[in-house]
MIKOL-119096 format. One record per residue (C-alpha): x, y, z; residue in one letter. Coordinates in steps of 0.5 Angstrom, whole numbers, plus 500, padded with zeros to 3 digits. Each point is the difference from the previous one (the first is absolute). Example, Ala and Ser with C-alpha at 12.3 -4.5 7.8 and 13.67 -1.06 7.14 Angstrom:
! MIKOL-119096
525491516A/502507498S/
This chain:
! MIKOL-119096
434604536X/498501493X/500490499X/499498508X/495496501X/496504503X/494498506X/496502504X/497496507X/494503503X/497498506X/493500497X/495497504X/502498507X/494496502X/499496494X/509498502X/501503492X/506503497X/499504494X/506500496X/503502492X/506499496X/501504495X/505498495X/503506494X/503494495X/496495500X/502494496X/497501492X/499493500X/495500507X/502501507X/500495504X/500501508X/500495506X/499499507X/506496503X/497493503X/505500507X/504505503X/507498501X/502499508X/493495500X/500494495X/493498499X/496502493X/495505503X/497503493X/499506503X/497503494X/493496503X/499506503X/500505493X/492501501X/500505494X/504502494X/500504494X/504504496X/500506495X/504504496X/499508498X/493499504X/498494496X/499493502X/505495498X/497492500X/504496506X/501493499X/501495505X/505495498X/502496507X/499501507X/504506501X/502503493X/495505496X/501501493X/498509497X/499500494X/504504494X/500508503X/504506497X/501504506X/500499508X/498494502X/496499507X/497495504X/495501505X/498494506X/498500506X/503495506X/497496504X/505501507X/497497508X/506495500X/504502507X/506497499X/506503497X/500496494X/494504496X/496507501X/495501505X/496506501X/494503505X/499507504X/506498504X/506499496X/502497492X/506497499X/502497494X/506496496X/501502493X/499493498X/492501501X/498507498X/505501494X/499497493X/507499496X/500503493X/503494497X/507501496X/501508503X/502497507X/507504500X/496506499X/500505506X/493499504X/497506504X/494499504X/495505503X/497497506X/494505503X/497501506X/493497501X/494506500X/498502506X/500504505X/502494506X/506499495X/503507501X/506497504X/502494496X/507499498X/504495495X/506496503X/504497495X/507499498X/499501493X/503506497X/497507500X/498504493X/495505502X/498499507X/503501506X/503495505X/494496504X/495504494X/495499495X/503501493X/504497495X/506495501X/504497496X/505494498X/505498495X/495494497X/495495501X/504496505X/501505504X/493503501X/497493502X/506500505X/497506505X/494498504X/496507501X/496502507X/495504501X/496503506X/502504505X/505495504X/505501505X/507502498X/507500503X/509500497X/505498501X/507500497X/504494499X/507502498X/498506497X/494497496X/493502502X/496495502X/492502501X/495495504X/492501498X/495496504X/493500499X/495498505X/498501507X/506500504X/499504507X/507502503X/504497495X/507500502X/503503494X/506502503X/502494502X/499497493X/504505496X/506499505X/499491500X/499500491X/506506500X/504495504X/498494495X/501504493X/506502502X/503493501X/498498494X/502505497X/507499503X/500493498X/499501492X/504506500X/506499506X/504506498X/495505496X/494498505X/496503494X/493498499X/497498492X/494505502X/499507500X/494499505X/497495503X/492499502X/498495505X/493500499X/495496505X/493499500X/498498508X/494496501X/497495506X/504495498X/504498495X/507499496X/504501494X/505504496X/502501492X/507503497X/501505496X/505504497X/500505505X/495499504X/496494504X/492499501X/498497507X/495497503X/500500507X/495499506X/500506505X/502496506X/506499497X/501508500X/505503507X/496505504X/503505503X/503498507X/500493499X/508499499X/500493500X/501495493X/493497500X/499494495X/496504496X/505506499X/506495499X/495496494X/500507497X/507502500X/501494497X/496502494X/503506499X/506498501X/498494494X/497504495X/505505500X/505494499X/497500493X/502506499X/508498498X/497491500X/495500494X/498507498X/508500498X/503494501X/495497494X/499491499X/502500492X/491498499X/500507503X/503504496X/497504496X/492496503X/495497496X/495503504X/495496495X/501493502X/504497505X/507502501X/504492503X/506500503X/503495505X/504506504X/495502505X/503497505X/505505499X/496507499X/494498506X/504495505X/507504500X/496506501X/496496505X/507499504X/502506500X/493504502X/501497507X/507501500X/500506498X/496502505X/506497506X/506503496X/496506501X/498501508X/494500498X/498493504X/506495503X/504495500X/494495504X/494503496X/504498494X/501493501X/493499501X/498502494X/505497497X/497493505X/493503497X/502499492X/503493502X/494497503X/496503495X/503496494X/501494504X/493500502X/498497492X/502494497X/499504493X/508502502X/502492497X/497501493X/501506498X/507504500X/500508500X/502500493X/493496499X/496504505X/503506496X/499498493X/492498502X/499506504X/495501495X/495494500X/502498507X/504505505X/494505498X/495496500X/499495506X/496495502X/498496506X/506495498X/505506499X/503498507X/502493498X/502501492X/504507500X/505504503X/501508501X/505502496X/499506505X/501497506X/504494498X/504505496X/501503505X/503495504X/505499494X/503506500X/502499508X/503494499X/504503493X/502506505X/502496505X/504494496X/503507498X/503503506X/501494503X/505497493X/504507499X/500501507X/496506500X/503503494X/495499496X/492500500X/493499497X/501509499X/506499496X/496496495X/494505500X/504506500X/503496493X/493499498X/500508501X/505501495X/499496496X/493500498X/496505504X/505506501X/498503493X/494497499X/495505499X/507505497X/498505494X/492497501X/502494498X/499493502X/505495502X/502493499X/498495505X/504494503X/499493498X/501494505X/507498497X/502507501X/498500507X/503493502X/507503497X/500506503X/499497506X/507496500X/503506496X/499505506X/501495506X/506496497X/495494503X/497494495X/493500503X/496497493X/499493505X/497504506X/494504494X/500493498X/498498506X/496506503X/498503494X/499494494X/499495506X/495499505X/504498507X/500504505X/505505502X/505498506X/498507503X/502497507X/507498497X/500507496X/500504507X/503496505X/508504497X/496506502X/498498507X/493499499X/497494503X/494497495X/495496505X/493496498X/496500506X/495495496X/501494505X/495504505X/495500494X/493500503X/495494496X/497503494X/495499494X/506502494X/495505497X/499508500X/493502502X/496507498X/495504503X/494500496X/494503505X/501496506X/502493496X/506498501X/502499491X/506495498X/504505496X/506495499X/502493501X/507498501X/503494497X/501495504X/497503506X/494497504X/495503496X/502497493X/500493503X/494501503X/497503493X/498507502X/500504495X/501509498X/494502501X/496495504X/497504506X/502496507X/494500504X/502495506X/505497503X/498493504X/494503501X/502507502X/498506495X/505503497X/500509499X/504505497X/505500506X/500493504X/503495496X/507502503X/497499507X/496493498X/506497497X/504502506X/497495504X/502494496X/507497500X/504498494X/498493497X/493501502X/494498495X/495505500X/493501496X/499506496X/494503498X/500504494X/495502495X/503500491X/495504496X/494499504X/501492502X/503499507X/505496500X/504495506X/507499499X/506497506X/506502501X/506499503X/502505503X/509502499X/504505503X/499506497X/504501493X/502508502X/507502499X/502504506X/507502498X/503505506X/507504497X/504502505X/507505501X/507498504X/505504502X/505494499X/504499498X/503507497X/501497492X/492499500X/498507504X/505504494X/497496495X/493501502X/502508502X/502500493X/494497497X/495505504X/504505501X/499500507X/503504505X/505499506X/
């Protein structure tokens, strides 16, 4: 197109992890062009300064140079041009998260926000991109998978794809490599896996019959009547390495990160641990797709991907989604009602485990995402809160107080199914954004839809820092809520690392054995009443002890070894079980409801 915004990205030097990338802009602004690199990428609230990794820039126009001034971290003045205007550079792209860029012989893969300078002021231009193949005969049979619209290349192809504007461009991860595809159709809408990395015997099969299952229930939950997704096609696009986890939202697709072991094998028809972690990302990252890339906080809406973007709602857009990731995975089949509950004692233990829940509220924990969520210390534990998993929390007993207060008439659905209509269903309508909603709207919209007056409960569960009453919430549902704590082995209160063989002090717990005693993050424990302490014993050491009893702790800070003595307590641990009843018949078709169980 005659005005678009034009680039190319070329994997250029696999070895070196180097991106060869232009912007070519038509018109550029008479006064000087001004271009910039976003400093974080929505759905991960941290400033990560991507623009470190340009390790080359230029610009020219009509075959001259043009002097390109740098005027801040990330923004790059040209110079007075009269005609087409393009910049040059080179990214620097070893980053194997789905955060960033990453190239080698195996793979590339890039966010937008990593490789694509913005051309100040003409964001709503149309932006096309050329994305090339790497030179060379070893990459003849690389493929492109995004979700990205394509202009002139074939669908999994090289070539031009296009977007409606810059945020939209940033809002299609790419991955390049010679990765392992499948499809599936969720309500009519193509769904398309890609997985790169080894994975012998992968069960496709199996995965695009359980993700179907998942996409079509939530489908089914924003758009009852109509079951119509917000998207064309969808992308689940998977990196599988030896071990790790993580997942990042977009438009109509989701970058992952996942180990291998995680992965189902052909013939193995169990749910593994492992594979249930899985779904559960998928099925949170696909969640996204209507709760936040649609359903916008105001901050959000449009991003100011230069600073920070605070908003006090994240407990919404991350910890309902978190409810619902598990949940839809019951509602779906996928797993049952047993493994669902305990998952749902899995989350509980987690947040009762730190203290931090005391002093921070999740609209505090979402507001300070930036400098504290993102950016944990060894005292995050006893200072902070998930918005996350606390969040998630929140949206169970919000669900529940709704069933069990309309007497199933309404629920925590009908609230998100308003947020649908009304701030997300036509967000992106005609390419252009939306607004976001603000917390006052979200506290009305929560009476105007279930007829309730819950703004004491957000107060308290949201605003406040008391713990949620999940054994009272779940009792109408015929769920029994136990702690089995009163069986608590001895303990030293603290969360231990392996460093090598040694046995390092990740985290101290306020209040526990350890903190009184005066050991510290980072002390390294060297014995116990004269006993060495590895990388593996420590469990074992302690478990010959009872609680009361006075130990000496050997243990090196720095390089300077240290004695202390402590009392052992019985260990602090949450061990929360949840448990479903069939009786009385209120509860069960309470329940029924809630999960969509089946008779």
């Amino acid at each position: 197109m005659k005005n678009a915004i034009q680039y190319t990205i070329v994997p250029k030097d696999l070895a070196a992890h180097l991106y060869a990338v232009s912007v070519t802009v038509n018109q550029p602004d008479p006064a000087g062009q001004r271009f910039s690199l976003p400093a974080w990428i929505p759905g991960s609230y941290m400033i990560r300064e991507f623009a470190r990794n340009i390790v080359r820039i230029r610009a020219e126009s009509g075959g001259y140079e043009v002097a390109l001034n740098k005027l801040d971290k990330h923004t790059w003045l040209a110079d007075v041009c009269t005609g087409p205007l393009t910049v040059y550079y080179e990214v620097y792209a070893w980053d194997l998260s789905v955060r960033t860029a990453h190239l080698d012989q195996t793979h590339g893969f890039f966010n937008g926000t990593s490789v694509f300078l913005q051309v100040d002021g003409q964001e709503q231009r149309v932006h096309e991109v050329d994305i090339q193949k790497p030179q060379g005969e070893a990459y003849a049979k690389w493929r492109v998978a995004t979700a990205m619209r394509q202009l002139k290349a074939k669908r999994y192809g090289f070539g031009s794809y296009i977007a409606s504007n810059y945020d939209e461009l940033i809002d299609h991860p790419v991955e390049l490599g010679t990765f392992s595809l499948a499809s599936f159709k969720a309500h009519g809408v193509q769904h398309d896996m890609v997985f790169t990395g080894r994975v012998p015997n992968l069960d496709l099969q199996r995965l695009g019959a359980d993700l179907q299952k998942i996409c079509e229930a939530q489908i089914s939950l924003f758009e009852p009547k109509t079951h119509r997704a917000p998207v064309d096609r969808y992308v689940f696009m998977t990196m599988v390495v030896g071990d790790g986890y993580g997942g990042l939202e977009h438009r109509a697709s989701t970058a992952l990160i996942c180990s291998r072991a995680d992965l189902p094998v052909k013939g193995q028809k169990e749910m593994t641990d492992g594979y249930r972690t899985f779904l559960g990302l998928c099925s949170h990252e696909y969640f996204h797709t209507w709760n936040v890339k649609r359903i916008k906080p105001a901050a959000f809406a449009p991003y100011d991907l230069t600073q920070e973007g605070y908003t006090p709602l994240l407990w919404l857009f991350e910890g309902f989604t978190s409810y619902y990731d598990d949940l839809m995975l019951v509602r779906s089949g996928v797993i049952d009602e047993a493994a669902y509950l305990k998952l749902v004692a899995k989350t509980v233990n987690n947040v009762l485990r730190g203290s931090g829940r005391h002093k921070q509220s999740v609209a505090e924990s979402s507001f300070d995402a930036w400098v504290k969520y993102y950016r944990q210390d060894e005292n995050a534990t006893n200072a902070i809160v998930s918005y996350y998993t606390k969040g998630s929390l929140v949206g169970l007993a919000l669900d529940l107080t709704i069933r069990e207060q309309t007497k199933g008439k309404k629920s925590l659905d009908d609230v998100m199914q308003a947020l649908w209509q009304q701030y997300g269903r036509d967000f992106y309508q005609d390419g252009k954004a939306g607004r976001g909603v603000t917390e006052a709207e979200v506290d009305a919209l929560f009476d105007s839809v279930t007829g309730l007056k819950l703004k004491r409960v957000l107060d308290r569960w949201v605003r406040g820092t008391e713990d949620i009453p999940l054994a009272k919430l779940l009792a109408p549902f015929g769920v029994d809520f136990s702690d089995e704590r009163k069986n608590a082995k001895p303990g030293l209160g603290l969360r231990t690392v392996r460093e090598g063989n040694d046995c390092k002090v990740a985290s101290v717990y306020e209040g526990g054995a350890a903190h009184k005693a005066g050991l510290s993050a980072g002390d390294v424990l060297v014995a116990i009443d004269g006993l060495r302490v590895s990388a593996t014993n420590l469990d074992s050491l302690l478990g010959r002890y009872r609680v009361g009893q006075t130990i000496g702790v050997h243990a090196f800070r720095r390089d300077e070894l240290m004695i202390f003595n402590a009392v052992l307590a019985a260990s602090d641990v949450p061990a929360v079980t949840l448990k479903g009843d069939g009786k009385p018949a209120a509860a069960l078709r309470l329940r029924k409801a809630w999960l969509n169980l089946q008779d």
